[in-house]
C-alpha positions in Angstrom: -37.1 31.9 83.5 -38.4 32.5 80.1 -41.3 30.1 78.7 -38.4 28.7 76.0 -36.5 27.3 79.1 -38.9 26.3 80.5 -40.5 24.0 77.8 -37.0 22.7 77.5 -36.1 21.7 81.0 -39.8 19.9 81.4 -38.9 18.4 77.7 -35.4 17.1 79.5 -37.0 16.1 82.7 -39.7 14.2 80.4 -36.9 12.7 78.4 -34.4 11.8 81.2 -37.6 10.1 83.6 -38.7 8.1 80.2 -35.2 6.8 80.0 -35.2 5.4 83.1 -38.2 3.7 83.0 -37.6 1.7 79.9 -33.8 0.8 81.2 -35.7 -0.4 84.2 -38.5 -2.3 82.0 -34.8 -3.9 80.1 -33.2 -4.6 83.2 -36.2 -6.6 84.9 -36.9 -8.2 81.4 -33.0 -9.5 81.5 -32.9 -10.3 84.9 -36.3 -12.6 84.7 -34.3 -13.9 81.3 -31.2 -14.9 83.0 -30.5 -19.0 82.4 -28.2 -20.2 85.0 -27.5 -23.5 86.0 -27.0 -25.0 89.3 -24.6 -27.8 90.5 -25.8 -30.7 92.5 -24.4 -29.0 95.6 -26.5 -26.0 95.1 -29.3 -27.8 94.5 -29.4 -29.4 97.9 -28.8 -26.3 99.3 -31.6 -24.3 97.8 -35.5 -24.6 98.5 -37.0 -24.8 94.5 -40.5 -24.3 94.1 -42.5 -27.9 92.6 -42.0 -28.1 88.8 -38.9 -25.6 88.9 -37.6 -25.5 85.6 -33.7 -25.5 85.8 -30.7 -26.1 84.4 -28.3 -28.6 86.4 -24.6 -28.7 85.4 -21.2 -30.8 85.9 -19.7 -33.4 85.4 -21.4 -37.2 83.7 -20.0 -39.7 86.6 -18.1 -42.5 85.0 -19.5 -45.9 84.4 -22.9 -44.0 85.5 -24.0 -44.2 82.1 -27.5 -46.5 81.5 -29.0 -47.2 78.1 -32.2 -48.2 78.4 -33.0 -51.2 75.8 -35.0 -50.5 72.9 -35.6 -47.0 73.7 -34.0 -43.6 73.7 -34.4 -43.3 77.7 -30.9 -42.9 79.4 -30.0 -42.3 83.2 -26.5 -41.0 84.7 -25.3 -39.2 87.4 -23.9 -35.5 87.5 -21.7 -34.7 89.9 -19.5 -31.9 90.7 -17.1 -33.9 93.1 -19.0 -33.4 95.7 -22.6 -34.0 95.5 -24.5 -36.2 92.8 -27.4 -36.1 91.4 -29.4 -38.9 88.9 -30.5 -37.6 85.6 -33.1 -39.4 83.5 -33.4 -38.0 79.7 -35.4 -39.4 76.6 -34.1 -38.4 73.8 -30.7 -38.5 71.5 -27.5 -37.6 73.0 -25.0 -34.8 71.8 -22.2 -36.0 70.1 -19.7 -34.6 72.6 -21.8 -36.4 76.0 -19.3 -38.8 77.7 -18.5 -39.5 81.1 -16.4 -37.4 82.6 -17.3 -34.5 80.3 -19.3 -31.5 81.6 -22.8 -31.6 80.9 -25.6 -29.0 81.7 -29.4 -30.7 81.4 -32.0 -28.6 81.2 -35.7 -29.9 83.7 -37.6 -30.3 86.5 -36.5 -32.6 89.4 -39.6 -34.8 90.4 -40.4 -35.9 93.9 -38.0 -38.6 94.5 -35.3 -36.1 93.5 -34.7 -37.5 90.4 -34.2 -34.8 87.5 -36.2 -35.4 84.7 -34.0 -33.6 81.5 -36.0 -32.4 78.9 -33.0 -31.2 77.2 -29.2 -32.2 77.2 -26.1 -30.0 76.2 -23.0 -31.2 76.5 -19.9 -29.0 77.4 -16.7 -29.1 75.0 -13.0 -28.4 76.6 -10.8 -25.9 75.6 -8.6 -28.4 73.6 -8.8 -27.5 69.6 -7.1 -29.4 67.6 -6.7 -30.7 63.9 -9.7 -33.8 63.3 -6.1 -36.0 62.6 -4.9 -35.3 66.0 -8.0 -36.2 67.6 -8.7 -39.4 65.5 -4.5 -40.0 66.6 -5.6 -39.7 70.6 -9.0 -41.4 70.5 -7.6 -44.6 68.0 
């Protein structure tokens, strides 16, 4: 083999191992990234480290709901049907939070298994529709 070649086939081997690494460095960087939530079943089924920070979603529980007076704390209950789990959050609501709407709260759950939400989002359905339709169904 002829010293040509041979630069080229270390320059390609150089090349292809440098690759590799940095879609390795972008895979791990994604996979540490990753912002899943779990439902209130999988949360009694898993064994989270103290201070976790998660994200918990389902469904807001109907007539769960708790205002607090004369401050912006709220409780309620997720559920997904088959486990629940309370919820405290301090803060304003999305527009869209209702009971019986999906909901994915973002926290910590503290040591009497309450989860403490630092941040609420609140799921829309799949139902678009004209603002007269809506303001027709919710009159």
């Amino acid at each position: 083999m002829n010293k040509t070649r041979q630069h080229r086939l270390f320059f390609m081997i150089i090349m292809t191992a440098s690759l590799g690494l940095a879609a390795g460095l972008i895979l791990y960087a994604l996979k540490q990234n990753i912002n899943v939530y779990l439902t209130p079943s999988e949360l009694t089924q898993s064994q989270l480290k103290p201070n976790y920070q998660f994200r918990l979603g389902g469904m807001v529980k109907n007539n769960s709901i708790i205002h607090h007076e004369k401050s912006l704390n709220i409780s309620f209950i997720v559920t997904d049907l088959k486990k629940e789990v309370m919820v405290q959050y301090n803060g304003v609501l999305p527009d869209l939070f209702h009971e019986g709407k999906g909901v994915i709260a973002d926290g910590k759950l503290n040591s009497q298994g309450i989860f403490i939400a630092s941040q609420i989002l609140a799921k829309h359905d799949e139902n678009y529709m004209p603002k007269s339709a809506w303001k027709k169904q919710h009159a």
